[in-house]
C-alpha positions as CSV (number, residue, x, y, z in Angstrom):
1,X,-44.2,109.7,-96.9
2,X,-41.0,107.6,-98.3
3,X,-38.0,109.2,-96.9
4,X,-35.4,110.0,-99.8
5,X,-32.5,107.1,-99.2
6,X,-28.6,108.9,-99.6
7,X,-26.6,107.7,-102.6
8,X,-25.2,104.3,-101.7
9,X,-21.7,104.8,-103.7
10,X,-21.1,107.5,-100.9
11,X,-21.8,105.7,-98.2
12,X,-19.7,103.3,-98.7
13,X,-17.0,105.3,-100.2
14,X,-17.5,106.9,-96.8
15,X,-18.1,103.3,-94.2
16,X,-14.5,102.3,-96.5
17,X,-12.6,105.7,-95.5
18,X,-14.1,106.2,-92.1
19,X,-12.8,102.4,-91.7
20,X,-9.5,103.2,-92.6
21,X,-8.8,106.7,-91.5
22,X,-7.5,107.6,-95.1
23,X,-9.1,108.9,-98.6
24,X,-5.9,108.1,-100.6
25,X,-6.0,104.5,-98.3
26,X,-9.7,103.9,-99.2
27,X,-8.6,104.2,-102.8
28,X,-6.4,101.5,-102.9
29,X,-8.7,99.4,-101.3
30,X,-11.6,100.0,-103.4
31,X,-9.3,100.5,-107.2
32,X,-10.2,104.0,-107.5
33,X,-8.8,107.2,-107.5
34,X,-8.3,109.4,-104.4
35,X,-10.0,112.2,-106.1
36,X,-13.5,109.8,-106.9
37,X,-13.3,109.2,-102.9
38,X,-13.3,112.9,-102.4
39,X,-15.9,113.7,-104.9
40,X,-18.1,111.0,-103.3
41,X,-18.1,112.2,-99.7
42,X,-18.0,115.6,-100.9
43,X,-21.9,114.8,-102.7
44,X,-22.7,112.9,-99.8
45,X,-22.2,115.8,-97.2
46,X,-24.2,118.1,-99.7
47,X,-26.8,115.5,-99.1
48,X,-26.8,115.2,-95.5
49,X,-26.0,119.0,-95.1
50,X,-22.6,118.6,-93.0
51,X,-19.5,117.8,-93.3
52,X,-18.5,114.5,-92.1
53,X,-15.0,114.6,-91.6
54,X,-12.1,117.2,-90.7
55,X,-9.1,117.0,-93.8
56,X,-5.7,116.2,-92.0
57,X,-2.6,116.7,-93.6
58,X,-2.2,112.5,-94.4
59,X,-5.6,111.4,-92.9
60,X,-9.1,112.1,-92.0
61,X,-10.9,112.6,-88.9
62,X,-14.2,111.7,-88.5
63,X,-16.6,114.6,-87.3
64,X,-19.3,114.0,-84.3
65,X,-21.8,113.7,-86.9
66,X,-19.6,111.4,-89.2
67,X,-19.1,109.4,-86.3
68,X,-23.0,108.8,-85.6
69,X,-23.6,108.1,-89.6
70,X,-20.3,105.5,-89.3
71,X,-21.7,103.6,-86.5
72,X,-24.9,103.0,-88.3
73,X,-23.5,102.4,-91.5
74,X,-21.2,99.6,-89.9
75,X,-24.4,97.9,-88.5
76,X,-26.1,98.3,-92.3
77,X,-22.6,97.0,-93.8
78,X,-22.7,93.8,-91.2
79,X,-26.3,93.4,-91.7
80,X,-26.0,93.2,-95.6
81,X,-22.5,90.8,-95.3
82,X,-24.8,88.5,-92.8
83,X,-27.5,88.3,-95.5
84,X,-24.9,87.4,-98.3
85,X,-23.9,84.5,-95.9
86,X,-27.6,83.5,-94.9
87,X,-28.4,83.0,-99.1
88,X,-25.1,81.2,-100.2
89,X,-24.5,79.0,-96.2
90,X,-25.6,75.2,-96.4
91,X,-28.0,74.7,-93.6
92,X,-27.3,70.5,-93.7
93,X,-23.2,70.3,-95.7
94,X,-23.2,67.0,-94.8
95,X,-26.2,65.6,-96.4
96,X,-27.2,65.8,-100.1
97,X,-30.8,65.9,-100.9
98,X,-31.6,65.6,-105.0
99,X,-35.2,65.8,-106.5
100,X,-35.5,64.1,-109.8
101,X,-37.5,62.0,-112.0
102,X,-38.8,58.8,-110.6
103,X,-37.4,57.0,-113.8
104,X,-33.7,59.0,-114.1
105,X,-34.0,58.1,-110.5
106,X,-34.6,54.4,-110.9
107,X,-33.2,53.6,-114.1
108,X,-30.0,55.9,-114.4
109,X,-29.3,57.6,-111.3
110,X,-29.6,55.1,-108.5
111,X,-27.5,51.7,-109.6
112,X,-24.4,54.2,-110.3
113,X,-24.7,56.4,-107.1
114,X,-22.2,53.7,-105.0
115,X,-19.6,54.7,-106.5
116,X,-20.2,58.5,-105.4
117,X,-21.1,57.3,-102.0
118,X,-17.5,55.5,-102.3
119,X,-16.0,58.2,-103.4
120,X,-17.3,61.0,-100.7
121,X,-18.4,58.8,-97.6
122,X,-19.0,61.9,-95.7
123,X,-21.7,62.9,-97.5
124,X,-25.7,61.2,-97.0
125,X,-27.8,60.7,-99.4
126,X,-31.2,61.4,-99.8
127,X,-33.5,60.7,-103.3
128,X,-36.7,62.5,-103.5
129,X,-38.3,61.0,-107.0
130,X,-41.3,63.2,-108.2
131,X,-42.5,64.7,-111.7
132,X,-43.6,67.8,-110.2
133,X,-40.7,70.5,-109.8
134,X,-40.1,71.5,-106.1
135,X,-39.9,74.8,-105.0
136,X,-36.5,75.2,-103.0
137,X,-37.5,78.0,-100.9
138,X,-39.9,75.4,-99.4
139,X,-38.0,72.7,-99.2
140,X,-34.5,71.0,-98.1
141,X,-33.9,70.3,-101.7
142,X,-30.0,70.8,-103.1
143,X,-29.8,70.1,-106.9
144,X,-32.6,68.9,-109.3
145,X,-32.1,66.5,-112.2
146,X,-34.5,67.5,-114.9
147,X,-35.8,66.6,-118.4
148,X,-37.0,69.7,-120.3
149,X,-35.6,72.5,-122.4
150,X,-33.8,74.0,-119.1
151,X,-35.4,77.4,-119.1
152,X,-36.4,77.0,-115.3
153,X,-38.2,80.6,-113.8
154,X,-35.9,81.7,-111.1
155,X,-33.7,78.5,-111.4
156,X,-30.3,78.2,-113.0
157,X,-29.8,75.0,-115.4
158,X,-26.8,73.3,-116.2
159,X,-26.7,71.0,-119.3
160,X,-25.9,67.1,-118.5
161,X,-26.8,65.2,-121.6
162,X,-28.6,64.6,-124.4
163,X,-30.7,61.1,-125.2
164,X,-32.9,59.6,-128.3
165,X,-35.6,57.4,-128.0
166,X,-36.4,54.3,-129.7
167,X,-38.8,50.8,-129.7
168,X,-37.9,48.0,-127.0
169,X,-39.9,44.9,-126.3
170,X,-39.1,41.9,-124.3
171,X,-37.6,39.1,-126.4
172,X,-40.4,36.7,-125.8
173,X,-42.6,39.2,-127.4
174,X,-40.4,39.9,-129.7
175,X,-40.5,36.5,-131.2
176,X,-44.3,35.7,-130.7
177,X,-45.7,38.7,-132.7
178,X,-42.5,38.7,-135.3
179,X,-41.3,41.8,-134.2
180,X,-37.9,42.7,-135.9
181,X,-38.0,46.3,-137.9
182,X,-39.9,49.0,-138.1
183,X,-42.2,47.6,-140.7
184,X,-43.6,44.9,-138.3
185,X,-44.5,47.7,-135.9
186,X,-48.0,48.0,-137.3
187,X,-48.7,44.4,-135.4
188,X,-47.4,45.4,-132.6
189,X,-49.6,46.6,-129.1
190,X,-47.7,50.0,-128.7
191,X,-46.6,51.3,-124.9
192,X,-45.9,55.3,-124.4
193,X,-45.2,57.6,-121.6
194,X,-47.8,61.0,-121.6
195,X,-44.6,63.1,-122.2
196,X,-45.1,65.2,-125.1
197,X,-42.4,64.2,-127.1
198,X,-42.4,60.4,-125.9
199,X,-45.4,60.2,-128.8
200,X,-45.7,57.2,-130.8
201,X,-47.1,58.8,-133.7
202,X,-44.7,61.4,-133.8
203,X,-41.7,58.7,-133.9
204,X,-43.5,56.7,-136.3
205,X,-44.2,59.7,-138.2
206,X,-40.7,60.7,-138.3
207,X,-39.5,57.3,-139.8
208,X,-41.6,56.9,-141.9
209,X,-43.6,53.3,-140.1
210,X,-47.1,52.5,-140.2
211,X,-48.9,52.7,-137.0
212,X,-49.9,49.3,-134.6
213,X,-52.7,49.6,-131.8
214,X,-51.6,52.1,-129.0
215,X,-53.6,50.6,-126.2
216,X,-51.4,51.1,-123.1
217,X,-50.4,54.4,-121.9
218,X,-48.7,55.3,-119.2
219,X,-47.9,58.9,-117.0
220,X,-44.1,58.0,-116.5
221,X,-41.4,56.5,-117.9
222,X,-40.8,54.1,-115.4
223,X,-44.1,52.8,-115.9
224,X,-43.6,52.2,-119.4
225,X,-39.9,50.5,-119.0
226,X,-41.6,48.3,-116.6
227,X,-44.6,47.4,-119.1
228,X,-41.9,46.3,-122.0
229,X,-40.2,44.1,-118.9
230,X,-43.5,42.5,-118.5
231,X,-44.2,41.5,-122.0
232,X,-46.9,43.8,-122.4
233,X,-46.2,45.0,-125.8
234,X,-43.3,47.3,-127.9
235,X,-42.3,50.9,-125.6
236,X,-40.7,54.0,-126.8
237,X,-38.1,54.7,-124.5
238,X,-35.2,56.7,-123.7
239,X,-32.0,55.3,-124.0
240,X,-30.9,56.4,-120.9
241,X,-33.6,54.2,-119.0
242,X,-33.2,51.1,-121.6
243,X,-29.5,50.4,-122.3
244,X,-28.7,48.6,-119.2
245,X,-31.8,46.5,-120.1
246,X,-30.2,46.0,-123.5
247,X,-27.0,44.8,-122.2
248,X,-28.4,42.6,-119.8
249,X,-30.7,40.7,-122.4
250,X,-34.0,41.7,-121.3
251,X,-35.2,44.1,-124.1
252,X,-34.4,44.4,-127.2
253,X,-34.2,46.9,-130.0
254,X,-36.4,47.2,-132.4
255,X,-34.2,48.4,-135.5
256,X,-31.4,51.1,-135.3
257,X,-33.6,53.7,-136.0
258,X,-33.7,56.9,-133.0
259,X,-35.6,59.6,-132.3
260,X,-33.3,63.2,-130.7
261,X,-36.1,64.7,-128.6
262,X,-36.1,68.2,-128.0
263,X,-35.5,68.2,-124.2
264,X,-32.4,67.2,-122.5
265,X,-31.0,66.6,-119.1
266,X,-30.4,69.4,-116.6
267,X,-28.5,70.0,-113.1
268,X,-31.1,72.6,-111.8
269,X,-30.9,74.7,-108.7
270,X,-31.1,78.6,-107.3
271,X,-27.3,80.3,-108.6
272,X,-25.7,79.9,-105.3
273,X,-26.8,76.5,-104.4
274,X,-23.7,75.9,-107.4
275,X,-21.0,77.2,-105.0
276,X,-21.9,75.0,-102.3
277,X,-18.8,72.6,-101.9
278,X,-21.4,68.9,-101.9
279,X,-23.0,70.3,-105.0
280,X,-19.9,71.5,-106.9
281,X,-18.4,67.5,-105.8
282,X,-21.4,66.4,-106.8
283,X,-22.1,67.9,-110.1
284,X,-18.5,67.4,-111.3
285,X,-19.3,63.6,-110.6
286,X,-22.7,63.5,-112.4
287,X,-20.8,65.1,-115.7
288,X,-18.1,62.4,-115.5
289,X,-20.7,59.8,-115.4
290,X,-22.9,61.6,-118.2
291,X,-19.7,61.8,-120.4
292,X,-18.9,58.2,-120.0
293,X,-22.6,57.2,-120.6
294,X,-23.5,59.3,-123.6
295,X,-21.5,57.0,-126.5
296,X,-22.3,53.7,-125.1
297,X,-24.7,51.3,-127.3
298,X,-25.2,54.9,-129.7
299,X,-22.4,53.2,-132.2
300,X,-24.7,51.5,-134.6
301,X,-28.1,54.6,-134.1
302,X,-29.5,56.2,-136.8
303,X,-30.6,59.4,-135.3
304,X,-32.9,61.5,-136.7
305,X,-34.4,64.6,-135.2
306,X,-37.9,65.1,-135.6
307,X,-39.7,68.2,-137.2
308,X,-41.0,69.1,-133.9
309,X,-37.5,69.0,-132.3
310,X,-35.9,70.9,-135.5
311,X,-38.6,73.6,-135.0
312,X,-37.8,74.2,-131.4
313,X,-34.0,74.8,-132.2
314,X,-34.9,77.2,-135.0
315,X,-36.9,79.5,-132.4
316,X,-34.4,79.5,-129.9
């Protein structure tokens, strides 16, 4: 049979007064009255069925049988305070391990990550890219970088950014099929990730384009980016991944017309992983970066937000 547990308030109205010698003293401590002290102990010895201390004039005195409950309450109190430490310590401070998306890793995350290296040389690095989420009581994992709506079970998420997609191809390809709006699309051999809302004919949908020959898809991103590099046809991609590409020459746009997805970017990990001191350095760094990332190459976009996207906000 399930013994009956004592009321917790009392006992540690009762650990905090025994600690102190003092009712009135225990009341500062704890920002209560002297009297809800007394009251407490007072239901507490009810419960136990003796008194627990002897009332001084200007302290209190434990009794033998106060004594035996305080000792064992201390070792509770220590054991709970050693468990609050166990959940929130870093087992490895010196070495920050981050699971994300092989082509946030690739594209985005990796050819700016010098400069937080720079900035915090104490720190090691470790990448883990991967589609699947990880599960952190499993692993060595400290912050995940996620693209989704954010509503992780068990998992706090933090928004980074935004993006909008759009159709790239390689200039070469752009030329040799005649490849320069929308309405030249139709001629075009379509590249798309297996993302759910990376689907051509929901973007051509949404603009209002006829549709060319899908023949090429991919299960990533990355895959995809790569395929445009390699002249294989006209992607959708995130901006994210492409505008580096962009700027460099290597792809080009294929009118100013975007695409807002529904999902976003997210800093994902348990609540308390957030207090750690690498992960509050390092998430304060990702934002900076995401803020100074979000407006560049956007200047000249027409974004649009699809029906499926403008459904998904209306439910939330």
């Amino acid at each position: 049979m399930k013994e009956r547990m004592p009321p917790f308030q009392g006992i540690y109205y009762f650990y905090t007064a025994a600690e102190v010698g003092s009712f009135k003293a225990a009341a500062k401590q704890l920002f209560v009255t002297a009297a809800a002290i007394s009251q407490q102990i007072r239901l507490l010895e009810d419960w136990v069925g003796t008194d627990l201390f002897i009332r001084q004039h200007r302290k209190v005195v434990l009794t033998h049988e106060g004594e035996v409950l305080y000792q064992q309450a201390k070792k509770g109190f220590a054991h709970l305070q050693d468990g609050i430490r166990q959940i929130n310590q870093d087992p490895n401070p010196t070495q920050l391990s981050i699971s994300t998306l092989p082509s946030f890793a690739q594209h985005w995350l990796v050819p700016r990550l010098g400069e937080f290296k720079e900035l915090h040389p104490e720190l090691s690095m470790l990448i883990e890219p991967t589609n699947q989420l990880v599960s952190f009581q499993d692993s060595g994992v400290d912050i995940c970088i996620r693209y989704g709506e954010g509503n992780y079970p068990n998992i706090e998420s933090r928004w980074l950014m935004d993006d909008v997609i759009y159709p790239v191809c390689h200039p070469i390809y752009q030329e040799k099929h005649g490849i320069f709006d929308v309405k030249d699309l139709h001629r075009a051999e379509l590249i798309e990730d297996r993302w759910p809302d990376m689907d051509w004919q929901l973007w051509l949908g949404t603009v209002g384009a006829k549709a060319g020959h899908s023949t090429l898809q991919y299960d990533g991103s990355h895959f995809v980016l790569e395929g445009a590099l390699a002249v294989q046809g006209v992607a959708l991609v995130k901006h994210s991944l492409a505008l580096r590409y962009l700027e460099e020459g290597k792809l080009v746009r294929i009118s100013n017309i975007a695409l807002k997805p529904r999902y976003s970017y997210y800093l994902c990990a348990p609540s308390g992983y957030f207090r750690r001191e690498k992960i509050v350095l390092f998430e304060k760094w990702m934002k900076q970066q995401a803020d100074l990332f979000s407006p560049r190459g956007k200047s000249d976009l027409d974004i649009k937000e699809s029906d499926y996207a403008l459904k998904w906000k209306r439910s939330k």
